[in-house]
LUMVEX-744814 format. One record per residue (C-alpha): x, y, z. Coordinates in pm, 1 decimal. Each point is the difference from the previous one (the first is absolute). Example, Ala and Ser with C-alpha at 12.3 -4.5 7.8 and 13.67 -1.06 7.14 Angstrom:
2
east=1230.0	north=-450.0	up=780.0
east=137.0	north=344.0	up=-66.0
! end
This chain:
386
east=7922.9	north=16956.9	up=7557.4
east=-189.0	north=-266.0	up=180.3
east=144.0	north=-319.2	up=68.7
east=-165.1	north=-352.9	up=-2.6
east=-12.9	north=-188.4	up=292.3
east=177.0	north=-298.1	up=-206.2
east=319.1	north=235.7	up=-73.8
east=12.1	north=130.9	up=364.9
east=19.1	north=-355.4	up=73.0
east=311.6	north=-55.1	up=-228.8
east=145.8	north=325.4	up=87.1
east=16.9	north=-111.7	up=343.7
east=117.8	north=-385.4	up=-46.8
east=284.6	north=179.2	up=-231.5
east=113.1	north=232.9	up=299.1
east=-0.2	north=-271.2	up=228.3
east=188.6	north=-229.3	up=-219.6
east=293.3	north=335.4	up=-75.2
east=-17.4	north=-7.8	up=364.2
east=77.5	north=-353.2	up=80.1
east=256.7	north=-12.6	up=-292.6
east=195.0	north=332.7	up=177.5
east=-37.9	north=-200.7	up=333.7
east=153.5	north=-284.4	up=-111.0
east=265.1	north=140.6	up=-166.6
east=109.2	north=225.8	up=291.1
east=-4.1	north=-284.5	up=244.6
east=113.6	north=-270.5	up=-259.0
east=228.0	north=-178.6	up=268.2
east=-323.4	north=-64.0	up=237.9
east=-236.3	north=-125.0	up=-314.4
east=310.4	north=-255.4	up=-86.1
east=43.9	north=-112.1	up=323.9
east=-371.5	north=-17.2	up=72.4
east=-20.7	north=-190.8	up=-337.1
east=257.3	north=-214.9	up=111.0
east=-200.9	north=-80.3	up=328.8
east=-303.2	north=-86.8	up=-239.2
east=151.6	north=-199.6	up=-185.6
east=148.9	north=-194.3	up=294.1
east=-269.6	north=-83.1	up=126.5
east=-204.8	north=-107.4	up=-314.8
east=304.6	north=-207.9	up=-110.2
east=-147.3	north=-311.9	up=114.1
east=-353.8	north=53.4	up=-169.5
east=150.9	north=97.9	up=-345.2
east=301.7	north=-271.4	up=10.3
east=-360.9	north=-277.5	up=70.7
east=-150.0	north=188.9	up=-272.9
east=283.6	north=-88.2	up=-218.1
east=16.2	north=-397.6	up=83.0
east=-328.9	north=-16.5	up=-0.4
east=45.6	north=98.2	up=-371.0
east=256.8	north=-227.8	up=-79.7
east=-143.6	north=-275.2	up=160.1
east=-349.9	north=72.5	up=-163.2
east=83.7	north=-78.2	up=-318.7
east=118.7	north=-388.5	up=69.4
east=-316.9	north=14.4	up=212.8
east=-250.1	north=45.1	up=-285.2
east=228.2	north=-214.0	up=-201.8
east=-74.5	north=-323.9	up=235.0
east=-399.3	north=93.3	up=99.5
east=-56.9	north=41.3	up=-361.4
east=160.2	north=-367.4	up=-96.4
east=-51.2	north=-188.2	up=324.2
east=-367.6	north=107.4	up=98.5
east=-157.5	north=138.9	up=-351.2
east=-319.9	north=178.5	up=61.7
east=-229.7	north=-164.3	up=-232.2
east=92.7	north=-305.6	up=267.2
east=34.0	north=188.5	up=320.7
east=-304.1	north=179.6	up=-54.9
east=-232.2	north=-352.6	up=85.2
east=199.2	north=-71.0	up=323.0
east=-5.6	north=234.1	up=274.4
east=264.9	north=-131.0	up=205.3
east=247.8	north=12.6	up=-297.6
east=-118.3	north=347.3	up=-88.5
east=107.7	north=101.5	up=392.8
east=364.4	north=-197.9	up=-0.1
east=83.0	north=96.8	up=-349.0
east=169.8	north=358.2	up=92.2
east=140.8	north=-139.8	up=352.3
east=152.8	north=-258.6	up=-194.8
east=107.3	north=151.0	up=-306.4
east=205.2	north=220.7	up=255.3
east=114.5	north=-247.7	up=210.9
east=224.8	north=-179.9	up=-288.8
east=78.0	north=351.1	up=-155.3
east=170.6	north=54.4	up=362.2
east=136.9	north=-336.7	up=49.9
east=147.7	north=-25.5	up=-337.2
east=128.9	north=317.9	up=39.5
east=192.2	north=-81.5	up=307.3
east=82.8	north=-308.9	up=-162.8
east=186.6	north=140.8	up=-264.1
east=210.9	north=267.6	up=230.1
east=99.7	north=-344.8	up=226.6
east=124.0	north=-173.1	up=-299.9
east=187.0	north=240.3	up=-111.5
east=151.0	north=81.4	up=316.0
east=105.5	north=-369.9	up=57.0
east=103.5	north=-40.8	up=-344.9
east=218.3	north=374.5	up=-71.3
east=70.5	north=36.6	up=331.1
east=229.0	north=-308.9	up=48.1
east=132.4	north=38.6	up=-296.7
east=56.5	north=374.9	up=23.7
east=195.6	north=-119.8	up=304.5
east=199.2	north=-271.5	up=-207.4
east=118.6	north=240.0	up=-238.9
east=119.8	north=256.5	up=246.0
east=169.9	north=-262.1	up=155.3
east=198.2	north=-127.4	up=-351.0
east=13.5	north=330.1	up=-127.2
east=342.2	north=32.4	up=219.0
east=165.5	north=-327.2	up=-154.5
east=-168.4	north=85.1	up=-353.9
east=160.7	north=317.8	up=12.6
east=328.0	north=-103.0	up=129.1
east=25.4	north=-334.7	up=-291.3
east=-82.3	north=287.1	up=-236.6
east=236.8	north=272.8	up=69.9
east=317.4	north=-227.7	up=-133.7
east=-220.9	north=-66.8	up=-312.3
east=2.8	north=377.1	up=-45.6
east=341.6	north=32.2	up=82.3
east=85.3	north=-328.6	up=-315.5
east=-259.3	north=225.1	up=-255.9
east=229.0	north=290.1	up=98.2
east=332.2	north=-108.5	up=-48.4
east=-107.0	north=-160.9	up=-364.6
east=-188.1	north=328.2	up=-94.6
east=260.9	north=281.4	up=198.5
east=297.4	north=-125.7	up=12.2
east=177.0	north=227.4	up=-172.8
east=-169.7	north=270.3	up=246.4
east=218.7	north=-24.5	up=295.9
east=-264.8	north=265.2	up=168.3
east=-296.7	north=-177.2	up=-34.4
east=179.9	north=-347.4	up=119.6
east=130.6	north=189.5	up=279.3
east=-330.3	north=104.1	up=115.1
east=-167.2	north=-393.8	up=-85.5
east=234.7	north=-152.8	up=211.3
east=-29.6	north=175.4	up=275.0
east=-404.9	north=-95.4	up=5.1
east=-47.3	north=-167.0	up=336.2
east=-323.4	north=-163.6	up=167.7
east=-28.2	north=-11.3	up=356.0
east=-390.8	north=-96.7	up=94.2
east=106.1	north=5.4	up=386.7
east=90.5	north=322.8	up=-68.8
east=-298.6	north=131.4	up=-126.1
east=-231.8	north=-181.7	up=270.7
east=214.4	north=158.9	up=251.3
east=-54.7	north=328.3	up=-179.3
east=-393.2	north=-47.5	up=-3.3
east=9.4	north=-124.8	up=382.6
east=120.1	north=384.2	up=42.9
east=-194.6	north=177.8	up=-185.4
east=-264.1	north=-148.4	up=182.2
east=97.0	north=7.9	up=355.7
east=163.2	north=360.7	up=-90.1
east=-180.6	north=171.2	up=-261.4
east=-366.8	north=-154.0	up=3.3
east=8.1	north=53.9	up=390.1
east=-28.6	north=373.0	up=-74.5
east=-287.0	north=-56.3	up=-235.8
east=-172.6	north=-245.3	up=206.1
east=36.8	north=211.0	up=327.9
east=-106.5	north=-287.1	up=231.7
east=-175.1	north=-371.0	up=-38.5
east=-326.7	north=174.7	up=155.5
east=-15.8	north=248.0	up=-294.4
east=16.9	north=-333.5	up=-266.5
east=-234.3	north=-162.7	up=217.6
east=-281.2	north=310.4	up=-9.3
east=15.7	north=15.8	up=-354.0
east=-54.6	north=-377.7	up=-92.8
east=-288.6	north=-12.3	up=253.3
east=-133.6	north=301.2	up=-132.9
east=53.2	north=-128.0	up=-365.7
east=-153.7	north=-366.1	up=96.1
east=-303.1	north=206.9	up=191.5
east=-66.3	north=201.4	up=-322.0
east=0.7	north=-289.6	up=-226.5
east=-218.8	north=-206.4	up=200.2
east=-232.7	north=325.7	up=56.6
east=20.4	north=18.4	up=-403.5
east=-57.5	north=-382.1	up=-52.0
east=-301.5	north=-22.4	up=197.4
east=-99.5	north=346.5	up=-205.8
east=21.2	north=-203.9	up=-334.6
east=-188.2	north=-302.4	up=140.0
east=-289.2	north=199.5	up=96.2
east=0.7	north=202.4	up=-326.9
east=30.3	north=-360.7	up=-189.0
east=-315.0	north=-115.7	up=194.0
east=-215.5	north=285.4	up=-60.7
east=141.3	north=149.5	up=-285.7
east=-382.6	north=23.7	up=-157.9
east=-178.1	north=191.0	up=286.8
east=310.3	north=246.2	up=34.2
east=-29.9	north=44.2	up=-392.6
east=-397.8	north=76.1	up=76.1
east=79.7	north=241.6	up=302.7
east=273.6	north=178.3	up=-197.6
east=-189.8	north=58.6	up=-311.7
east=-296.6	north=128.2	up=224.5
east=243.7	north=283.3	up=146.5
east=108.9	north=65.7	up=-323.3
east=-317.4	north=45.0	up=-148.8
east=-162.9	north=205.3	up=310.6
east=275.0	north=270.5	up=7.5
east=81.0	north=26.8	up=-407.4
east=-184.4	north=85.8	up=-251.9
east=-96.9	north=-294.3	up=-232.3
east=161.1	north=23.7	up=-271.4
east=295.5	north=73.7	up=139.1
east=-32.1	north=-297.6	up=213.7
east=-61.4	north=-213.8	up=-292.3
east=329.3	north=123.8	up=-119.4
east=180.9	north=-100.0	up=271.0
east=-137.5	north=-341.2	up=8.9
east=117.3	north=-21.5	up=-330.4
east=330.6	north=107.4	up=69.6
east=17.8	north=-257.4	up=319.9
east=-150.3	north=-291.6	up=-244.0
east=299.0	north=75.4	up=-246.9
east=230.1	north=67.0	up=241.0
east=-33.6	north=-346.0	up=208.6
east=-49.8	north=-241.8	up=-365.4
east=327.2	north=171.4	up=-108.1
east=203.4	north=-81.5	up=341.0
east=-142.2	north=-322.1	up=46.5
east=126.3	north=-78.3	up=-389.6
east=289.5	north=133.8	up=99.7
east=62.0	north=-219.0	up=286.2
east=-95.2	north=-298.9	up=-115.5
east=173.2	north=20.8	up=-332.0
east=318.5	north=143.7	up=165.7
east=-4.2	north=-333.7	up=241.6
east=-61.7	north=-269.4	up=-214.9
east=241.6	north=160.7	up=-240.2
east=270.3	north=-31.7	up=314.9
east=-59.4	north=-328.0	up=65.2
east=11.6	north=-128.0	up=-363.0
east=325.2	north=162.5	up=-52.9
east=167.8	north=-125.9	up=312.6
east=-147.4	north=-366.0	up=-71.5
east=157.6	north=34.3	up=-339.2
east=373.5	north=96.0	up=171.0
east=-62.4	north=-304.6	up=243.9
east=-70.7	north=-258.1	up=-300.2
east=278.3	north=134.0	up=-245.5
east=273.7	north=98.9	up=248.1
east=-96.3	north=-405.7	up=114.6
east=80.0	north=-142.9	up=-310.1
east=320.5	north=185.0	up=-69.3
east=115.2	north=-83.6	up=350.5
east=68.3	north=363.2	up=92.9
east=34.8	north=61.5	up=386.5
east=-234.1	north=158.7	up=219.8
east=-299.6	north=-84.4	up=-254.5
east=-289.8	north=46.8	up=285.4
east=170.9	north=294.8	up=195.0
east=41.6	north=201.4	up=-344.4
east=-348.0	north=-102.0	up=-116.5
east=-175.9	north=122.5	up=312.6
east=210.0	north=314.6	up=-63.3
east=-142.9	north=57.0	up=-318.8
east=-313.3	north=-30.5	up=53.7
east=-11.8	north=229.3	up=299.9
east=219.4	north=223.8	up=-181.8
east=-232.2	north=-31.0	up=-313.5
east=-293.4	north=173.3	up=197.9
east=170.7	north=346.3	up=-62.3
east=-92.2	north=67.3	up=-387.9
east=304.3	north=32.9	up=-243.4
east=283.0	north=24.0	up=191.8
east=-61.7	north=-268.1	up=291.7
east=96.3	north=-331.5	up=-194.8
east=303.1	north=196.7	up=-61.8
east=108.0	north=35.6	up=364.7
east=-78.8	north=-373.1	up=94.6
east=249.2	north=-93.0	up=-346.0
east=275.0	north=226.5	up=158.4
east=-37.7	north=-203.1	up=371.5
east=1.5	north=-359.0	up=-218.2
east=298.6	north=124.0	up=-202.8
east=222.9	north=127.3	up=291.7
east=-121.5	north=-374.9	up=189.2
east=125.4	north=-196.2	up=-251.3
east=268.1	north=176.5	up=-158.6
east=174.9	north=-74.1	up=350.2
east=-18.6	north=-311.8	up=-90.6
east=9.4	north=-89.7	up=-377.7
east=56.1	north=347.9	up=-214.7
east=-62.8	north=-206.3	up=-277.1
east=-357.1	north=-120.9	up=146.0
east=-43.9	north=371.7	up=98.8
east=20.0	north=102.9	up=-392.7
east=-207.3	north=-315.6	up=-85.2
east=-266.1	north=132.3	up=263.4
east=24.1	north=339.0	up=-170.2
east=-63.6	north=-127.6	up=-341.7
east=-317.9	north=-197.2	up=138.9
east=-155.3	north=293.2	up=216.5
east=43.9	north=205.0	up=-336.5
east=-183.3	north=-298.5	up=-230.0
east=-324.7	north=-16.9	up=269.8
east=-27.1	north=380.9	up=57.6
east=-102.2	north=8.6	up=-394.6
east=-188.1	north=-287.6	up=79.7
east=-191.3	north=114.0	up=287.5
east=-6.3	north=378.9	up=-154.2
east=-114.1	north=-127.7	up=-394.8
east=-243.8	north=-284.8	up=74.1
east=-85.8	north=-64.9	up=377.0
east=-20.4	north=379.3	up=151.7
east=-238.4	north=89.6	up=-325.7
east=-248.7	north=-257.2	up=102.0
east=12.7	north=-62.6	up=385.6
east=3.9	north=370.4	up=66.2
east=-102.0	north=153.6	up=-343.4
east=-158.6	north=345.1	up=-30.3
east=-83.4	north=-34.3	up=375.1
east=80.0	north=320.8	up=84.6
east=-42.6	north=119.5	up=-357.5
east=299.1	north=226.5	up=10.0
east=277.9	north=49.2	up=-321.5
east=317.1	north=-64.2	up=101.9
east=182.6	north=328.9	up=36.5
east=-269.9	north=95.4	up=262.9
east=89.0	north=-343.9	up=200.4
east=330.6	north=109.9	up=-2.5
east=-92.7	north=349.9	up=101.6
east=-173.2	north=-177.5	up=284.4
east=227.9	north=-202.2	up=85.4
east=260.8	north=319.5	up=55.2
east=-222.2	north=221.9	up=134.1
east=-121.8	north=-246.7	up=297.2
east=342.7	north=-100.3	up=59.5
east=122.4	north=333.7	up=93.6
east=-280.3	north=69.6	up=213.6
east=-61.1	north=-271.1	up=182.8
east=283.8	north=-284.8	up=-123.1
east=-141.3	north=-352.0	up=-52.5
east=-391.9	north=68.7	up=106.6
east=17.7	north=291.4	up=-231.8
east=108.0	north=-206.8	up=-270.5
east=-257.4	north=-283.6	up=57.1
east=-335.1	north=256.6	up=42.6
east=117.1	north=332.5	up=-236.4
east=-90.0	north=-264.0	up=-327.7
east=-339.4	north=-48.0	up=122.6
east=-96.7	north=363.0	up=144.6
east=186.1	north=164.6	up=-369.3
east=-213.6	north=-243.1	up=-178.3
east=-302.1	north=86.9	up=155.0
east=89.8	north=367.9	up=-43.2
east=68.1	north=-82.6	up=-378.8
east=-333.4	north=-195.6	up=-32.7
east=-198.3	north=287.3	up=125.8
east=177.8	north=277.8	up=-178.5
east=-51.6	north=-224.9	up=-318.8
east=-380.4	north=19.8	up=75.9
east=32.1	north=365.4	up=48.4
east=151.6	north=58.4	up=-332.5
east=-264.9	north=-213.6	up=-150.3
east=-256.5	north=189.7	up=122.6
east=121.6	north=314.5	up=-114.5
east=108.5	north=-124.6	up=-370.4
east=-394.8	north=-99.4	up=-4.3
east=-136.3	north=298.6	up=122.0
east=217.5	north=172.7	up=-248.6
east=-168.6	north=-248.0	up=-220.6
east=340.3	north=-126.1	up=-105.0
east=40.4	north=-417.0	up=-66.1
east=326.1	north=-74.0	up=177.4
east=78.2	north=-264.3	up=-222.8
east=8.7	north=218.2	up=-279.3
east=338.8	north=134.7	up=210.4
east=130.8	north=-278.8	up=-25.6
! end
């Protein structure tokens, strides 16, 4: 039996690929640890390729608004400035924000940590009073109550320790901490300067990229994955943008209402929130848990109050604002968010959490296409599934 020169061909790429998969898995420990190297060293490029997403989407927002084309198109000198500039107040505002809310959380981070001694030490006999009404016939549990001591020069002590003990075997010398912040500095300014020259010629990298594509791929299939890249960057940059404003609208709304019912901490807890809100489902949660603990040190009743009102505006912001700032975005039903969100937080914690919705509902859009496609080539009307 004569072979075709077309199945030689495939006979030989599969022997090469059984040979490279035996290879690898014999040696696994070098193809990890060459891996590793790889990645290493393309760090930089992919963490720029990441900001220079983030920061894209702002980008467009403000050259679309601030220099529309229709206008920009009959003044040349506009038409040059309007990407330079668009990315200049992206930037600026960007380190704008991360300065205000150092100045603003980081004092008052430092204020709290500083009352949290004497907060905790005025509430500890309030305990003790709830204790003795509720217990007292419990000589046990009044026992144990009163014995409930506060020392906060104690526990500084016991931190200055750990530190000059403990952390001194972790950190084996100040020249070790200082290599790794220069090297973490020199590969975020190697990734920053990445992003700004993807952000500046973002079009003729699209051209060049789509012309490798095209040259080694066949064309439909390259059409496919053009497709797939479309989809995939309208549904992250929904994502995004939908997941931020929603943040910030939620936080505001803790600011205001934690304002008028004089509860403490009202900016600290609010810029929580809405940091805390950009992990889906369960982050609000975690920034009510720090603003409860904060102010239950120093009113328990306020703490409950605060409780109550973080429980009224999640079914606010989860019945009437999410819907319509963030909407079908991501175009996802709920269980599969929350599949997501579990699935991306085992793997890889918070950053899992934030990019799994996205990448499953990208993965859900096209395997919705598929079975489309295959219900009509069956010549079966889906909606008659329904």
């Amino acid at each position: 039996m004569e072979l075709s020169r077309e199945t030689v061909k495939r006979i030989k790429g599969l022997i090469v690929f059984a040979a490279l998969v035996v290879a690898c898995l014999w040696k696994y420990d070098v193809v990890v640890s060459v891996l590793a190297f790889i990645f290493h060293v393309i760090f930089p490029f992919v963490l720029g390729g990441a900001i220079a997403f983030i920061l894209n989407v702002p980008m467009n927002f403000i050259q679309r608004h601030l220099f529309a084309p229709e206008r920009v198109e009959r003044h040349k000198i506009q038409k040059k400035i309007a990407r330079p500039v668009s990315m200049l107040i992206v930037i600026f505002g960007v380190f704008g924000i991360v300065a205000l809310v150092m100045f603003v959380l980081i004092p008052q981070l430092g204020d709290t940590f500083s009352n949290l001694g004497s907060s905790i030490q005025a509430f500890i006999p309030k305990v003790q009073e709830w204790a003795e009404k509720l217990f007292h016939d419990n000589k046990e549990i009044m026992t144990w109550v009163n014995s409930l001591k506060f020392d906060w020069n104690k526990i500084m002590g016991a931190g200055i320790d750990f530190f000059k003990n403990g952390a001194g075997s972790v950190l084996d010398s100040t020249i070790t901490a200082a290599k790794s912040i220069v090297s973490g500095i020199t590969t975020f300014f190697i990734a920053f300067v990445f992003a700004v020259y993807i952000l500046l010629q973002k079009e003729k990298l699209g051209i060049q990229a789509k012309k490798v594509l095209f040259a080694f791929v066949r064309k439909g299939r390259a059409e496919a994955a053009m497709e797939v890249l479309s989809l995939t960057y309208n549904t992250f940059s929904s994502f995004l943008t939908g997941q931020c404003l929603e943040a910030i609208i939620l936080g505001s709304m803790f600011v205001v209402t934690m304002t008028l019912f004089k509860l403490p901490y009202a900016l600290l807890v609010g810029i929580v929130i809405a940091f805390t809100a950009l992990i889906p489902i369960f982050g609000a949660f975690i920034g009510c848990a720090v603003g409860a603990f904060l102010i239950f040190m120093v009113d328990p009743f306020k703490a409950l109050i605060f409780v109550i009102l973080f429980l009224i505006l999640q079914q606010i912001e989860g019945n009437l604002i999410y819907p319509h700032v963030v909407g079908n975005s991501v175009g996802l039903p709920s269980i599969w968010v929350l599949a997501a969100v579990s699935i991306g937080g085992s793997l890889m914690g918070i950053v899992g959490m934030l990019i799994f919705i996205p990448i499953i509902s990208v993965v859900y859009a096209l395997f919705r296409e598929i079975v489309y496609l295959k219900l009509r080539q069956k010549k079966i009307n889906p909606k008659e599934l329904e």
